[in-house]
C-alpha positions as CSV (number, residue, x, y, z in Angstrom):
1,X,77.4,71.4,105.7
2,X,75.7,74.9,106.5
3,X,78.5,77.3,105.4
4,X,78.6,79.5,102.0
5,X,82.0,81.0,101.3
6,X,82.0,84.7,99.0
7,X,84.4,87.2,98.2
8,X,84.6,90.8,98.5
9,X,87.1,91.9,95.7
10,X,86.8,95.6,96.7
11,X,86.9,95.0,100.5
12,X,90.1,92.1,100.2
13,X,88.0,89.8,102.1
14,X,87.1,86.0,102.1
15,X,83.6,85.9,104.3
16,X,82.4,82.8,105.2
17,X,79.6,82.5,107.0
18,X,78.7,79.0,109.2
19,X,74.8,78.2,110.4
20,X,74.0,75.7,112.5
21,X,76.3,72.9,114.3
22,X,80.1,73.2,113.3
23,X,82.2,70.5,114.0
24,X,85.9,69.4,113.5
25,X,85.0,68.0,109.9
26,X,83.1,71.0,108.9
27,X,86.5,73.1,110.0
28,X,88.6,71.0,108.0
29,X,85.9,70.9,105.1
30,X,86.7,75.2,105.3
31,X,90.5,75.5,105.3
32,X,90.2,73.0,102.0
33,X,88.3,75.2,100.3
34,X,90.0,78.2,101.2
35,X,93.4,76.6,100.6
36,X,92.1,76.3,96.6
37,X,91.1,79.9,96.4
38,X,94.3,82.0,94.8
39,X,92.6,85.2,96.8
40,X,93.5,83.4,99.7
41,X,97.0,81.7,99.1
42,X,97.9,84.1,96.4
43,X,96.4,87.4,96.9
44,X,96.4,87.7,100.4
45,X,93.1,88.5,100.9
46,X,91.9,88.4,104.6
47,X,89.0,86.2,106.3
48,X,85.9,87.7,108.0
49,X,84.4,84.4,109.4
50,X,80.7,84.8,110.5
51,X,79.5,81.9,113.2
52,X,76.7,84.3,114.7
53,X,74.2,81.6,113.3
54,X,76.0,78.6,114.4
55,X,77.0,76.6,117.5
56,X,80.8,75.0,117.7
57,X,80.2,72.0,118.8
58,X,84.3,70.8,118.9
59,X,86.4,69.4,121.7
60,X,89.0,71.8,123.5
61,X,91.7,69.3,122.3
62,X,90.9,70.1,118.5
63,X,92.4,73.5,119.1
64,X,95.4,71.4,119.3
65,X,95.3,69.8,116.1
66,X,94.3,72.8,114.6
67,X,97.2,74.8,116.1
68,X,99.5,72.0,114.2
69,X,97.6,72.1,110.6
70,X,98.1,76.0,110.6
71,X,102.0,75.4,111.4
72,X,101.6,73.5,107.9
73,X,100.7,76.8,105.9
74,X,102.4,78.8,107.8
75,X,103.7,80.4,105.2
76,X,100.1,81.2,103.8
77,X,98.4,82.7,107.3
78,X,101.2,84.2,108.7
79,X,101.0,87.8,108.6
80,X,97.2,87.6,107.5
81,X,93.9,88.5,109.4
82,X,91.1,86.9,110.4
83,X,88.4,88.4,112.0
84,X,85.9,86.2,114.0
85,X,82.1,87.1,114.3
86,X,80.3,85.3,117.3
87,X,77.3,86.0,119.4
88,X,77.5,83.0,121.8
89,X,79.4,82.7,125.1
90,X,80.4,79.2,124.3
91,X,81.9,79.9,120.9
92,X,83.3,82.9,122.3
93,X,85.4,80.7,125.2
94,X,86.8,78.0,122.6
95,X,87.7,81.0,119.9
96,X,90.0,83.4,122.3
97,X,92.0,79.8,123.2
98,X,92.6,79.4,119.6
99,X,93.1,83.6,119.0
100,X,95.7,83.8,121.6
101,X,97.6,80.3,120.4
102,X,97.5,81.1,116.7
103,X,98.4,84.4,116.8
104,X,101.5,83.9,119.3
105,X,102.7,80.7,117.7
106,X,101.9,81.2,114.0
107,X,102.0,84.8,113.3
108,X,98.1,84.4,112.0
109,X,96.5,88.1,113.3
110,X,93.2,86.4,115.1
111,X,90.7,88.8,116.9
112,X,87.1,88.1,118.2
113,X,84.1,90.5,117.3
114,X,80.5,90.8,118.2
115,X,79.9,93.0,115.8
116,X,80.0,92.6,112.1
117,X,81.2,96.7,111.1
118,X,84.0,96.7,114.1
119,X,85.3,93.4,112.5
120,X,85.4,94.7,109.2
121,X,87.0,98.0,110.4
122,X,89.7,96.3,111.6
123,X,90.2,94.1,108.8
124,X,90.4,97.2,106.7
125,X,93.2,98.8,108.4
């Protein structure tokens, strides 16, 4: 998997950055990781998810099933942010479905950039 996974103490952040294909496996390969990080589940610390260098490559219907596993740790997103770096139409399309579920069904603040310092402004505020 093509993803590397820092964090930015002074910033609050999580970034993970993703090059190359991402599928459904590399998703849920993500969330476990992040899921064992106490800045994440404990801290609160927000997620600044890069996928400028990568390509989803996941079914429309996954959204779905992701929509479901984030009803599961609720109680862990809710209220958080995550902002989403992307540079490619395509990845663009699938993420605002997924922005506009997650953050009207889960309370998980979801917001699409193009840009990496107007993402990180707004995680900042």
């Amino acid at each position: 998997m093509n993803y590397t996974i820092t964090i930015e103490h002074e910033l609050r952040i999580i970034r993970y950055t993703h090059s190359g294909l991402i599928k459904e496996a590399d998703i849920g390969e993500v969330w476990k990781h992040l899921l064992a990080m106490k800045e994440f589940t404990q801290l609160n610390y927000n997620l600044f998810s890069d996928y400028r260098n990568g390509q989803l490559q996941i079914p429309v219907s996954f959204l779905q099933e992701l929509i479901d596993f984030m009803r599961t740790i609720e109680s862990i997103v809710k209220g958080k942010k995550q902002a989403l770096v992307l540079d490619d139409p395509r990845n663009v399309a699938v993420s605002m479905l997924f922005e506009d579920k997650v953050n009207k069904e889960i309370g998980f603040n979801v917001k699409i950039f193009t840009t990496e310092a107007s993402a990180l402004r707004w995680l900042a505020i």
